[in-house]
DRENDO-1510 file (C-alpha; in Angstrom, 1 decimal, always signed):
<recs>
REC; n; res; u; v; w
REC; 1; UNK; +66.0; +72.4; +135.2 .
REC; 2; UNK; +67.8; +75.0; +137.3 .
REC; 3; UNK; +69.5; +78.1; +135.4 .
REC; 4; UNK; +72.4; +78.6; +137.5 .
REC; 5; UNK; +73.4; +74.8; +139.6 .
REC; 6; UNK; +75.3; +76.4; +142.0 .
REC; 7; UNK; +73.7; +79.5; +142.6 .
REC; 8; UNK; +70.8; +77.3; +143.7 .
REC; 9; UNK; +72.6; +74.6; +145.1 .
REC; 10; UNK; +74.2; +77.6; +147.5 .
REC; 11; UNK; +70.8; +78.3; +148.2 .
REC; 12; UNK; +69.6; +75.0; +149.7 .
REC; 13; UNK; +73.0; +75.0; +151.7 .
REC; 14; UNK; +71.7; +78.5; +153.6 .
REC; 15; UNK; +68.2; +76.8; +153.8 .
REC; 16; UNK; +69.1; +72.9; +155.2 .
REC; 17; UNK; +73.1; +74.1; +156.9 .
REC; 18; UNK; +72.8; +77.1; +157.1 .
REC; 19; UNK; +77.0; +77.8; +157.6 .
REC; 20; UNK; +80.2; +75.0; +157.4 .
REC; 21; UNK; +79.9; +74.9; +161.2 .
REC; 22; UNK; +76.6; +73.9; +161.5 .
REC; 23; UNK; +76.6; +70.7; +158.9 .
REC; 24; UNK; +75.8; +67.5; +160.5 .
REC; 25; UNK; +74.7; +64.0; +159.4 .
REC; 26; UNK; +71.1; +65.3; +159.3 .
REC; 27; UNK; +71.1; +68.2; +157.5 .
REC; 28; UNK; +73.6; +66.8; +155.3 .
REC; 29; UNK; +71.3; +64.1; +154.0 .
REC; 30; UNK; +68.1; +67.2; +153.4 .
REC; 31; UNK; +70.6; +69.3; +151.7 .
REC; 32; UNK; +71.3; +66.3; +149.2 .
REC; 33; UNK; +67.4; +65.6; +148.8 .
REC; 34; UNK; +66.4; +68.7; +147.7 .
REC; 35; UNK; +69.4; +69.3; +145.1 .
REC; 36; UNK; +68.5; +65.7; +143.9 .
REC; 37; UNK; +64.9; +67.1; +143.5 .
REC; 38; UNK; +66.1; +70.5; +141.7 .
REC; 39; UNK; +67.7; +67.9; +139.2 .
REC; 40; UNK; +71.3; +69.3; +140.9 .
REC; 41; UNK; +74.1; +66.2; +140.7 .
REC; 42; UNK; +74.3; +64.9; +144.1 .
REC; 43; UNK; +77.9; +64.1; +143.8 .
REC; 44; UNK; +78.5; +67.6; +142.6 .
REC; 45; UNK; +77.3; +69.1; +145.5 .
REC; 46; UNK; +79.1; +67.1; +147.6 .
REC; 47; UNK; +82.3; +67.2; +145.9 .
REC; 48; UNK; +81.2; +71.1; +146.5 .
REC; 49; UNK; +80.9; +70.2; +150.0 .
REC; 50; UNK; +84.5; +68.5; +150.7 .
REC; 51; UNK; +85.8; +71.5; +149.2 .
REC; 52; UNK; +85.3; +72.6; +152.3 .
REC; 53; UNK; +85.7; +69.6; +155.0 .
REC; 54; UNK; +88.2; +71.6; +157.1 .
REC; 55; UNK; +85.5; +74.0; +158.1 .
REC; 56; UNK; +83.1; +71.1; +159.4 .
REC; 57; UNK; +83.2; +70.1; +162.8 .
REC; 58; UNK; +82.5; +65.8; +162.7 .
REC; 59; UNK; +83.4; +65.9; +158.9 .
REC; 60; UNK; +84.2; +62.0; +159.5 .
REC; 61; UNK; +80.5; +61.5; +160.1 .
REC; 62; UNK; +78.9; +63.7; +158.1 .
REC; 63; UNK; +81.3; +62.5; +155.1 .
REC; 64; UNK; +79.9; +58.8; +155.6 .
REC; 65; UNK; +76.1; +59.7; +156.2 .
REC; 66; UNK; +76.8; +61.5; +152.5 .
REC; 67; UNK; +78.6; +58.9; +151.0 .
REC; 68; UNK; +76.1; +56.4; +151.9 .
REC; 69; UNK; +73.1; +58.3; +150.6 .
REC; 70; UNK; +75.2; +58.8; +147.5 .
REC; 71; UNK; +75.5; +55.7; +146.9 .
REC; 72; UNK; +71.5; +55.0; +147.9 .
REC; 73; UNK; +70.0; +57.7; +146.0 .
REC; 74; UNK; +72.3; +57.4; +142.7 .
REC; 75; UNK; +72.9; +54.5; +140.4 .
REC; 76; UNK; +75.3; +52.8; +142.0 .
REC; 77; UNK; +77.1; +55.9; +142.9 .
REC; 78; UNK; +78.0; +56.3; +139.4 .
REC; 79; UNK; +77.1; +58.9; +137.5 .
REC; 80; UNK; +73.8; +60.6; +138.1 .
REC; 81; UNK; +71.2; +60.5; +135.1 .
REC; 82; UNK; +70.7; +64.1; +135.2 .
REC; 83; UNK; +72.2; +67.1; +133.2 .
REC; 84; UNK; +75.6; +67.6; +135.3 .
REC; 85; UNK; +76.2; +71.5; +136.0 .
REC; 86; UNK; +78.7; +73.8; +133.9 .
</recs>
């Protein structure tokens, strides 16, 4: 498990987007992987994400690539099994 979930899920965002303007449906989806695979909460870091929807160019799109691999990668889009960050 990760010490700090948002210090490392900040991290991946510089690594897979890199900045709010250069988010798009692919990177998106990489972004989400790899917090999924550092145990992050998906949903988390995409309710992190919208925070910030003004500042994404195509946030329509990249909104529904994320919400569909939400809902594919998490049960049901409900809750995800891991330990949700503080």
């Amino acid at each position: 498990m990760v010490n700090d979930p948002k210090q490392e899920m900040e991290r991946i965002w510089n690594q897979t987007c890199g900045s709010w303007e250069n988010c798009n449906e692919e990177n998106i989806q990489s972004f989400l992987s790899q917090c999924e695979e550092k145990s992050i909460d998906p949903q988390y870091c995409m309710s992190w994400v919208e925070q910030h929807s003004n500042q994404i160019p195509n946030w329509s799109d990249v909104s529904k690539v994320s919400l569909e691999w939400v809902n594919e990668h998490t049960s049901t889009g409900g809750p995800f099994s891991g330990r949700e960050p503080q």
